[in-house]
C-alpha positions as CSV (number, residue, x, y, z in Angstrom):
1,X,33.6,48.6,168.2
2,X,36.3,47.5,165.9
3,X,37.9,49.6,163.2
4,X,36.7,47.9,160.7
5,X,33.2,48.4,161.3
6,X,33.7,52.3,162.5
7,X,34.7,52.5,159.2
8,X,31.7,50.5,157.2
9,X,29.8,52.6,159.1
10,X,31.0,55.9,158.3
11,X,31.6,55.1,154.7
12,X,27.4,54.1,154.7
13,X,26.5,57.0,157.1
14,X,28.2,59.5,154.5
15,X,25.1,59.9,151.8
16,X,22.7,60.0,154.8
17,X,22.7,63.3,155.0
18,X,21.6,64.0,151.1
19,X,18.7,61.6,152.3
20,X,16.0,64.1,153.4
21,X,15.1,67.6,152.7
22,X,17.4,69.9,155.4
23,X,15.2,72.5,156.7
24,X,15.8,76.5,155.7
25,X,17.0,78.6,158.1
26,X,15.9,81.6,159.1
27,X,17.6,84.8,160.8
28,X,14.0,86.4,161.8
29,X,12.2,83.8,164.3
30,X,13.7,81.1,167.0
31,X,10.8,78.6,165.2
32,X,12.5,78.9,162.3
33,X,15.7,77.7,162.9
34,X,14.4,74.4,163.7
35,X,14.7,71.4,161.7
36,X,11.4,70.5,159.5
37,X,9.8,67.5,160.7
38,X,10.2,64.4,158.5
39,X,6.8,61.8,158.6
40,X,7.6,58.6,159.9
41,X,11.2,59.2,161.3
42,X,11.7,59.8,164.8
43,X,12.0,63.4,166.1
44,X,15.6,63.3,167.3
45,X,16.8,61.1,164.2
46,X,14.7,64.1,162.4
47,X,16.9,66.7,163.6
48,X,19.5,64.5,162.6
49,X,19.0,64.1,159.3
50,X,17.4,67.3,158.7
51,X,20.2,69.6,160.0
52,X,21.5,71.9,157.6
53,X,25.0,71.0,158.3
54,X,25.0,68.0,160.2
55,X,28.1,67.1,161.3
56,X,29.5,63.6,160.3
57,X,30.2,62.2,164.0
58,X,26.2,63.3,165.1
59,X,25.4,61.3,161.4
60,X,28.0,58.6,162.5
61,X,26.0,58.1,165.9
62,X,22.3,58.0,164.2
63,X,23.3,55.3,162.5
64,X,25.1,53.4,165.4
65,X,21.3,53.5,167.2
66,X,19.8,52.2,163.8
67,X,21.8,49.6,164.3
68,X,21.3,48.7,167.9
69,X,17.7,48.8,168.0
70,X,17.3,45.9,165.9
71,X,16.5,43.0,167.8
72,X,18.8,40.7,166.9
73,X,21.3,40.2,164.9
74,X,24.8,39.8,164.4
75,X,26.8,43.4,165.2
76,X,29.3,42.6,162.6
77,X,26.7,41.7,160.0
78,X,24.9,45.0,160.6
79,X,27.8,46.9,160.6
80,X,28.1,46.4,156.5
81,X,26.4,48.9,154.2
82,X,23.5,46.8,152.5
83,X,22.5,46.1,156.1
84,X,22.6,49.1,157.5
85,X,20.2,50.6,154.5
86,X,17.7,47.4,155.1
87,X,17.8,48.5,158.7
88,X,17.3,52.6,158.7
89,X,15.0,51.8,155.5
90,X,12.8,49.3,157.5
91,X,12.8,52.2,160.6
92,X,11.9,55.1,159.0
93,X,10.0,54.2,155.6
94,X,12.8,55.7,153.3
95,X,14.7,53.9,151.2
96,X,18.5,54.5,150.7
97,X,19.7,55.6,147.1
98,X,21.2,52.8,145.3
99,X,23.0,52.6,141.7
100,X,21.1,53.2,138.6
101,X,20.8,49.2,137.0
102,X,22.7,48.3,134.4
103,X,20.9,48.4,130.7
104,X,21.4,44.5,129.5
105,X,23.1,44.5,126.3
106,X,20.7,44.4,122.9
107,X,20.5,41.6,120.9
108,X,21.9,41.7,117.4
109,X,18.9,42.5,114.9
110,X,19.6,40.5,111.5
111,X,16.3,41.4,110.0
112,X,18.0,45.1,109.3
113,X,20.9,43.6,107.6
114,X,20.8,44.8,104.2
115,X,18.4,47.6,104.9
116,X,19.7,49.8,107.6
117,X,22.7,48.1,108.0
118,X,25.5,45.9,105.9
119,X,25.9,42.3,107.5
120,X,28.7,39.7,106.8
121,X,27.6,36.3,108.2
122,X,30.4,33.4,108.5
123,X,28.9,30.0,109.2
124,X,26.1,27.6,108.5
125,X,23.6,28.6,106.0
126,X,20.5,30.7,107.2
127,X,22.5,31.7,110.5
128,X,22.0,34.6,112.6
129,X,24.4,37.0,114.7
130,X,24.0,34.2,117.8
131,X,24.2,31.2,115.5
132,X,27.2,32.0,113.1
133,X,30.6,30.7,113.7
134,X,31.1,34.9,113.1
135,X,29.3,37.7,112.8
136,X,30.0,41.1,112.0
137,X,27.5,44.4,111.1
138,X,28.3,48.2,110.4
139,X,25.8,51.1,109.6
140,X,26.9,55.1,109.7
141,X,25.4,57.0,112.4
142,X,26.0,60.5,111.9
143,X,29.9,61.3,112.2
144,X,30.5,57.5,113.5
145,X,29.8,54.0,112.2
146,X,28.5,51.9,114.8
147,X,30.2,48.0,114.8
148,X,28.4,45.1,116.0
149,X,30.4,42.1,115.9
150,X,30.1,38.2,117.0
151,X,31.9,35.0,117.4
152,X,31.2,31.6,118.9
153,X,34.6,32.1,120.9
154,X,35.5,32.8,124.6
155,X,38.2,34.6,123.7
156,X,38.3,37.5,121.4
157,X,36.5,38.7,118.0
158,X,37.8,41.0,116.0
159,X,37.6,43.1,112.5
160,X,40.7,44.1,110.1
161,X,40.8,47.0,107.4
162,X,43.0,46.2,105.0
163,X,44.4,47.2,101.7
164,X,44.8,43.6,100.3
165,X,43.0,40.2,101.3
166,X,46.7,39.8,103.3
167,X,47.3,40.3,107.2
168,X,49.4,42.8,107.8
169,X,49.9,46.7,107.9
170,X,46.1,46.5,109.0
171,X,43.9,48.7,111.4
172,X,42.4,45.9,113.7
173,X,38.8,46.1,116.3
174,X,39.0,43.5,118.3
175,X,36.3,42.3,121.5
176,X,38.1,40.5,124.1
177,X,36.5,38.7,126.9
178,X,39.2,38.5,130.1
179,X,39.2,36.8,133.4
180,X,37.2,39.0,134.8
181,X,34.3,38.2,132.3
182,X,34.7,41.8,130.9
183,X,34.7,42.2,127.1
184,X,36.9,45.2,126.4
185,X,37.0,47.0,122.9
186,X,40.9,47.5,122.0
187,X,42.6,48.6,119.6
188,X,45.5,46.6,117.3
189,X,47.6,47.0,114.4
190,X,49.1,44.1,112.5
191,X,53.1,44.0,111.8
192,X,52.8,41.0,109.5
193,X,51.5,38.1,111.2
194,X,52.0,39.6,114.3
195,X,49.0,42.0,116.2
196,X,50.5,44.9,118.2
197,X,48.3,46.6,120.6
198,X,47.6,50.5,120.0
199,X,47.4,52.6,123.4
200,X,45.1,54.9,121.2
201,X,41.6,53.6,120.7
202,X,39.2,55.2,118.3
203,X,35.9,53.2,119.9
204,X,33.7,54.8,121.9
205,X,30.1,54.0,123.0
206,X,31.5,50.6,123.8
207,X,29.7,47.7,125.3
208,X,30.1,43.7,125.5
209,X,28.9,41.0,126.7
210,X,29.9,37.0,127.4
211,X,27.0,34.7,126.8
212,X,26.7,31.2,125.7
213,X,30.3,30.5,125.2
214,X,30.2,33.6,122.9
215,X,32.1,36.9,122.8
216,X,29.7,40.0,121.4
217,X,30.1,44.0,121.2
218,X,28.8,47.0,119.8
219,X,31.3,50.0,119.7
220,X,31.4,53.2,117.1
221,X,34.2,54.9,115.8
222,X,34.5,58.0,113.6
223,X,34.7,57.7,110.1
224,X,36.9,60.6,109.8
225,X,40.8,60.4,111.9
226,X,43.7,62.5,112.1
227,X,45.9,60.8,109.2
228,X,47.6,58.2,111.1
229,X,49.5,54.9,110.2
230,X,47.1,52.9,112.5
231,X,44.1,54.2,112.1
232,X,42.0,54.5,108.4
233,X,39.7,56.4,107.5
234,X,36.1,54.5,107.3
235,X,34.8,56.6,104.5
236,X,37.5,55.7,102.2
237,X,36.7,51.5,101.1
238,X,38.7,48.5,102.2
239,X,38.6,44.8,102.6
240,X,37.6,43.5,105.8
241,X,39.7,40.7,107.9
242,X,37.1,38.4,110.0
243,X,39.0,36.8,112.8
244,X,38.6,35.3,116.4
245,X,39.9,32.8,118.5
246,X,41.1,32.2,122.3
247,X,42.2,34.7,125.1
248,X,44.7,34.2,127.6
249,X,44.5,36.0,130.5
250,X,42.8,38.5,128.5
251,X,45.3,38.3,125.8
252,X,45.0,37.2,122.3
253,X,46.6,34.8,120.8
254,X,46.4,32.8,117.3
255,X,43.2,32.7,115.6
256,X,40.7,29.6,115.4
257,X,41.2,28.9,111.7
258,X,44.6,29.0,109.5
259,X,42.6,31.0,106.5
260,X,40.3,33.4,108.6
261,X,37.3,34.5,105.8
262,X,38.1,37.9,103.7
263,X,36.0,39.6,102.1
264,X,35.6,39.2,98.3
265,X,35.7,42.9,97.7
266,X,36.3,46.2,99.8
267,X,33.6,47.3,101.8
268,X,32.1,51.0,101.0
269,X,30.2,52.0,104.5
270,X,27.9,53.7,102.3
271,X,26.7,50.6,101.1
272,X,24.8,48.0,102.9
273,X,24.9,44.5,101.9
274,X,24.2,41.0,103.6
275,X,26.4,39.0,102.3
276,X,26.5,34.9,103.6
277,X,30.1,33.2,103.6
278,X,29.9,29.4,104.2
279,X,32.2,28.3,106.5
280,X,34.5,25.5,105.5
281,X,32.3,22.4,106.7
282,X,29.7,23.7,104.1
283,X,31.7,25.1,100.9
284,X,32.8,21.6,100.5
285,X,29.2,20.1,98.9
286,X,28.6,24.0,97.7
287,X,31.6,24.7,95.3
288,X,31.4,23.5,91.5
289,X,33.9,21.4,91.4
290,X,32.3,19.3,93.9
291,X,29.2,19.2,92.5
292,X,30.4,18.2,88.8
293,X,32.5,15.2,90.5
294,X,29.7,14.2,92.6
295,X,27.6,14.0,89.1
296,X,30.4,12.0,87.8
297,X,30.5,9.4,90.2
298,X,27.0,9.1,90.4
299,X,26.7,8.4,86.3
300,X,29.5,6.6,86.3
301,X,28.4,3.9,89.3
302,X,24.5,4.5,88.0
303,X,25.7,3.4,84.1
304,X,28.7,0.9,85.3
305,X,31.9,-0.4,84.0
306,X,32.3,-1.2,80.3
């Protein structure tokens, strides 16, 4: 046997004997002092498994003769752990504990924004937190306020709490989806037009995910902080800096859009809004100006030249 498989096996023999019930002992009677019988599993593998104390070379050999009694086979093959659980599961009726599955991530509810929660949409009219060019919610839950932000990216999206509608001096949130096809909840702080990365992260609760050629998260963070240059405190109000664009490596870089959207006034976490920005392809028929020089032209070519 090679050392490579005498280890798979002892690295899968090792929860084996958490498996079963072990047997009491007892100082009074010889009967005893014998393993309880387990239904369905041999009698000597039952003494195996069911030993108070087995020691790991008698659990390393039960699971070397799960192994050779299967028919056939490939030795190599069997000696890796999801085999070897299909195998002594298949023998003796009990199945091998595995890792609890991973909850899937929630979609964004946009029905709440406004009610439960303050929404900022960035995008086509009527969009929703998997339709908008950018997306971003907030609502207080207890000491924290929970984030849920959005962007049709693969790179990074991210949130700004500024002073002033200007980048820089600015606590930053950002999602950013690496080679790995994590997202990972990190912490920035802008020095001008430049983001810096803070080693200390206020998020917590953090989760993200990489669909559809976009980046989304959910993360809290306390509303009150230590008074720190980085980090602001959410209670107080501030304007809030929508940006995303592409990752390298799992490192930001320049965002999609020269003018990322602001907005108009500071944000009050106390106070839930859902507020619609158009992006640019739509504020061009949508602004007054337009619309008064689209009138004019239409008069003018409707009444014609002197």
């Amino acid at each position: 046997m090679t050392r490579k498989r005498s280890q798979a096996l002892k690295k899968c023999a090792r929860p084996l004997s958490d498996l079963y019930p072990r047997a009491a002992r007892s100082s009074s009677t010889r009967e005893a002092r014998r393993p309880a019988a387990i239904p369905g599993l041999p009698g000597r593998s039952a003494a195996l498994v069911a030993r108070r104390s087995p020691p790991p070379r008698q659990i390393f050999r039960g699971i070397q003769a799960c192994t050779k009694s299967q028919p056939s086979g490939d030795p190599q093959a069997l000696a890796e752990c999801p085999a070897l659980c299909s195998c002594c599961q298949s023998l003796h009726g009990y199945p091998f504990p595995t890792a609890p599955p991973v909850d899937p991530f929630a979609k964004i509810r946009v029905d709440d924004c406004g009610k439960t929660k303050g929404c900022f949409r960035y995008g086509k009219p009527g969009c929703n937190a998997e339709t908008c060019d950018y997306f971003l919610s907030y609502r207080r839950i207890g000491a924290d306020v929970e984030f849920e932000l959005s962007a049709d990216t693969d790179g990074w999206v991210a949130v700004g709490f500024s002073s002033d509608k200007k980048m820089g001096g600015d606590d930053v949130m950002a999602c950013v989806h690496d080679d790995n096809g994590r997202v990972r909840i990190q912490h920035f702080y802008n020095v001008g037009q430049w983001a810096k990365e803070i080693q200390r992260n206020p998020a917590r609760d953090e989760e993200g995910v990489f669909e559809n050629n976009r980046v989304t998260c959910r993360f809290k963070r306390p509303v009150y902080v230590p008074r720190e240059e980085t980090i602001v405190d959410l209670h107080l109000s501030w304007y809030y800096l929508f940006a995303w664009g592409p990752a390298i490596q799992g490192s930001i870089t320049r965002h999609d859009i020269d003018s990322p959207p602001v907005s108009e006034r500071v944000v009050s976490i106390y106070k839930y809004e859902d507020i619609f920005m158009p992006s640019a392809a739509y504020q061009t028929f949508s602004s007054p100006f337009c619309l008064l020089l689209i009138v004019a032209l239409t008069f003018y070519l409707l009444m014609g030249t002197p």
